[in-house]
C-alpha atoms as an extended CHARMM CRD file, in Angstrom:
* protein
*
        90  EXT
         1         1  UNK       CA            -50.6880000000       64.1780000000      -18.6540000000  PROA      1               0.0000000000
         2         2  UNK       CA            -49.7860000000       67.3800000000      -16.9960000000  PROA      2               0.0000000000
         3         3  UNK       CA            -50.2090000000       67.8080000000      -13.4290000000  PROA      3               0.0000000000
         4         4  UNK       CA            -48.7030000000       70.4840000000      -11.3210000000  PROA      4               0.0000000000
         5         5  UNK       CA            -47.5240000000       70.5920000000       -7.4750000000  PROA      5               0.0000000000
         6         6  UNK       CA            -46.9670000000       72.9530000000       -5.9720000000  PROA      6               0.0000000000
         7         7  UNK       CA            -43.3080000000       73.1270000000       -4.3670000000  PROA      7               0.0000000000
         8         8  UNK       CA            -41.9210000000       76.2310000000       -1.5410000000  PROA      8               0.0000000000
         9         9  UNK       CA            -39.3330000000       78.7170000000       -2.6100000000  PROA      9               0.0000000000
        10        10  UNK       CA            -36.4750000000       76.5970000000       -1.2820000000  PROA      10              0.0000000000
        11        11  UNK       CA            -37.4370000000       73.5660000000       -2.4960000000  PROA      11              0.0000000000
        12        12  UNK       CA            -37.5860000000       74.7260000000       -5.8260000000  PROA      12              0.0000000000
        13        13  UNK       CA            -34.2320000000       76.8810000000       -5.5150000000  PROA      13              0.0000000000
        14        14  UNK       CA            -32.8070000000       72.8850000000       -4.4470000000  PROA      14              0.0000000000
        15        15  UNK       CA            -34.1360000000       71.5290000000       -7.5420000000  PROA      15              0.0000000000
        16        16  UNK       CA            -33.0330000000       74.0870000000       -9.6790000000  PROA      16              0.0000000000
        17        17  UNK       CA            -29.6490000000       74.3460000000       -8.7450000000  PROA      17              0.0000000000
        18        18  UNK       CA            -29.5380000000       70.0600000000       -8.6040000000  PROA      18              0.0000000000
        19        19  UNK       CA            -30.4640000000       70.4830000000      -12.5710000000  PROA      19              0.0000000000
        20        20  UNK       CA            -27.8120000000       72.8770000000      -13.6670000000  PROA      20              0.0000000000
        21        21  UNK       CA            -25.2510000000       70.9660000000      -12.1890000000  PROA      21              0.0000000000
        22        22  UNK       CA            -26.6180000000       67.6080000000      -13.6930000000  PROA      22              0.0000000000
        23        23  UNK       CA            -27.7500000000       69.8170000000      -17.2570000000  PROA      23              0.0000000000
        24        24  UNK       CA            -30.7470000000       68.2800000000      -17.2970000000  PROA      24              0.0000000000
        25        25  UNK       CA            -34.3390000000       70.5120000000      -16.7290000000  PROA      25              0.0000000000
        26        26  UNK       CA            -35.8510000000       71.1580000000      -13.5080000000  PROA      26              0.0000000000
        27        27  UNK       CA            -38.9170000000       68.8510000000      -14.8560000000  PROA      27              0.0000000000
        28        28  UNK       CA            -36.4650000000       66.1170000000      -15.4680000000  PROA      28              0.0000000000
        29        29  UNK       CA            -35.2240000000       65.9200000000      -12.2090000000  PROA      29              0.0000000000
        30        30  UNK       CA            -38.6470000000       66.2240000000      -10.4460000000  PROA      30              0.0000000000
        31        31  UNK       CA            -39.8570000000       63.4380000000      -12.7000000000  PROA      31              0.0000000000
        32        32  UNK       CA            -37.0900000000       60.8270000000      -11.9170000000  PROA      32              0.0000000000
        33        33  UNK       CA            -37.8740000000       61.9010000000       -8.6630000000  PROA      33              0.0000000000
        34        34  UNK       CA            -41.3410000000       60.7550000000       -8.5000000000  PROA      34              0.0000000000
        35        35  UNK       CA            -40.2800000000       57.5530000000      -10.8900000000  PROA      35              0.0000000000
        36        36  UNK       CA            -37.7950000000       56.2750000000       -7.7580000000  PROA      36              0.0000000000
        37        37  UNK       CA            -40.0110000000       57.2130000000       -4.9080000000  PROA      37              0.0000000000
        38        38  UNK       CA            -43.1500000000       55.6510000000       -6.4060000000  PROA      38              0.0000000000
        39        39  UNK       CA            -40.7720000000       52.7110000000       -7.8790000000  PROA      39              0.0000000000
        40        40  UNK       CA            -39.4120000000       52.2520000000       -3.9440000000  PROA      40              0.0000000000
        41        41  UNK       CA            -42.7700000000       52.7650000000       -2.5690000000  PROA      41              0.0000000000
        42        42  UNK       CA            -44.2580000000       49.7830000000       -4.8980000000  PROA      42              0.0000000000
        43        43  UNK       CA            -41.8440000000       47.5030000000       -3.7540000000  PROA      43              0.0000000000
        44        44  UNK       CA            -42.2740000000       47.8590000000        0.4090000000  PROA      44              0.0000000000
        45        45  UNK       CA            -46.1060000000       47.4630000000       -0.0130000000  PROA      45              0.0000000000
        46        46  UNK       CA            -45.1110000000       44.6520000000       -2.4610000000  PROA      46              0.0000000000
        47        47  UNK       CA            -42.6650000000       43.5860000000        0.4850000000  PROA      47              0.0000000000
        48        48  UNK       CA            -45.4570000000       44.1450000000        3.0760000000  PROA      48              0.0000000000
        49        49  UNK       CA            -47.9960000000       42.1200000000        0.8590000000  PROA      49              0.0000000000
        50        50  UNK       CA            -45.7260000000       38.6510000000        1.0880000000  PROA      50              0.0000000000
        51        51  UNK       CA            -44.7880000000       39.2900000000        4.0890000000  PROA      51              0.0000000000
        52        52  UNK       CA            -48.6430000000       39.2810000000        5.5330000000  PROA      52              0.0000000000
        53        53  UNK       CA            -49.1220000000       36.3910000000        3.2000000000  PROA      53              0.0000000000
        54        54  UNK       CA            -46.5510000000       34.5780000000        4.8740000000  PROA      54              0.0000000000
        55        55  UNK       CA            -47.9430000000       35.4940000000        8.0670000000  PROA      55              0.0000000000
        56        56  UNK       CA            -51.4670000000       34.1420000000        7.2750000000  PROA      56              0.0000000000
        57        57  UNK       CA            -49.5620000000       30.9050000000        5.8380000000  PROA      57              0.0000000000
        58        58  UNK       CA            -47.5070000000       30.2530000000        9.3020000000  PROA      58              0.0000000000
        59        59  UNK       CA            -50.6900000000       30.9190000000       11.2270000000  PROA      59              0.0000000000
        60        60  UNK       CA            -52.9050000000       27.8750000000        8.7990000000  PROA      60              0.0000000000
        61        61  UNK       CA            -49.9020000000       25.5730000000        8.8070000000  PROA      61              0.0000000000
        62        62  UNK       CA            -47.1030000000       26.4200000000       11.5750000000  PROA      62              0.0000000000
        63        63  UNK       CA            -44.1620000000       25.2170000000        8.6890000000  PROA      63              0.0000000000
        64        64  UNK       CA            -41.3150000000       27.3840000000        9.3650000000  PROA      64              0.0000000000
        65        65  UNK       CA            -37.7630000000       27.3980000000        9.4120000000  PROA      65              0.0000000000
        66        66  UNK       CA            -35.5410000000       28.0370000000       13.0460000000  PROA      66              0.0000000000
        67        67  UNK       CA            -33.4960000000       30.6730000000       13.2810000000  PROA      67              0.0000000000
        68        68  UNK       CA            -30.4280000000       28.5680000000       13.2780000000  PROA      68              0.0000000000
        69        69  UNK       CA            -31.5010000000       26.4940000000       10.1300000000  PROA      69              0.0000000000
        70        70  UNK       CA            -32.2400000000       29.7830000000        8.0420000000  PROA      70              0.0000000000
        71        71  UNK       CA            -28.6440000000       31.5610000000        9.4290000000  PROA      71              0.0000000000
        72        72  UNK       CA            -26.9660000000       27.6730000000        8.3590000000  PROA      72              0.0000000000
        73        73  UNK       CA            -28.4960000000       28.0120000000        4.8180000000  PROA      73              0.0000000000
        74        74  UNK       CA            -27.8440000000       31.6720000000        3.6900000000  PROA      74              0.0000000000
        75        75  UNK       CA            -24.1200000000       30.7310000000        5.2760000000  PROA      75              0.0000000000
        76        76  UNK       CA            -23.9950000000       27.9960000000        2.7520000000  PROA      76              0.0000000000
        77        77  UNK       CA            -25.5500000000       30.3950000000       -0.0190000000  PROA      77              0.0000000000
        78        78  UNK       CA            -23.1940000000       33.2940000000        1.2580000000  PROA      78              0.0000000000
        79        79  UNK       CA            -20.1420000000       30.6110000000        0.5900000000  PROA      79              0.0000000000
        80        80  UNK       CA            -20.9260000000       29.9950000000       -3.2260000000  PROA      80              0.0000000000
        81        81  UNK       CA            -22.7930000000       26.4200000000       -2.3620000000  PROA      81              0.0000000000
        82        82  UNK       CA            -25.5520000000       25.7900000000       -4.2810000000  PROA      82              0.0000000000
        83        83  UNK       CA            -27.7660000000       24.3600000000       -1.7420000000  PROA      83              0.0000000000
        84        84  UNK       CA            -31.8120000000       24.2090000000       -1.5540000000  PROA      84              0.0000000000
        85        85  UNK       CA            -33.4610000000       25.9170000000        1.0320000000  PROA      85              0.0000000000
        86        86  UNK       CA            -34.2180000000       23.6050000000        3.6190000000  PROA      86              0.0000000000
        87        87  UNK       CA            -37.8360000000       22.3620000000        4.4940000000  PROA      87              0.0000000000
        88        88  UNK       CA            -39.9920000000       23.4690000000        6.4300000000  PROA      88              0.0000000000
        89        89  UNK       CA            -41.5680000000       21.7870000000        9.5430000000  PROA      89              0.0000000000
        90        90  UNK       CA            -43.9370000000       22.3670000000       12.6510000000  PROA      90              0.0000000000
């Protein structure tokens, strides 16, 4: 599908001089562009999504973790252990 946007003098100027020195079109680079912004984007609203989940969870059921108990785990996990996360309580 073609779509076109409309881009400022300079802005295109960047773009074009980005694909020379990569040899790859000016349409290539604007599309991988878009692929890695709307690929990033996806995954903070995906990101935003569990965490509000999470929140909504906490708020029906108080389990959580402390500060200290989360820190002691991903020390364990940063250290090679295999340990399971701990559980949660009230």
């Amino acid at each position: 599908m073609a779509t076109s946007v409309k881009l400022d003098d300079d802005m295109k100027s960047r773009i074009q001089h980005l694909a020379e020195a990569r040899h790859r079109s000016s349409h290539w680079i604007m599309r991988e562009a878009i692929r890695d912004y709307v690929e990033r984007e996806e995954k903070r609203e995906s990101f935003k999504q569990d965490a509000l989940c999470a929140w909504e969870a906490y708020q029906k059921n108080g389990l959580h973790l402390t500060l200290e108990e989360a820190d002691a785990w991903l020390e364990k996990l940063e250290a090679g252990e295999d340990v399971e996360l701990p559980k949660c309580h009230v």
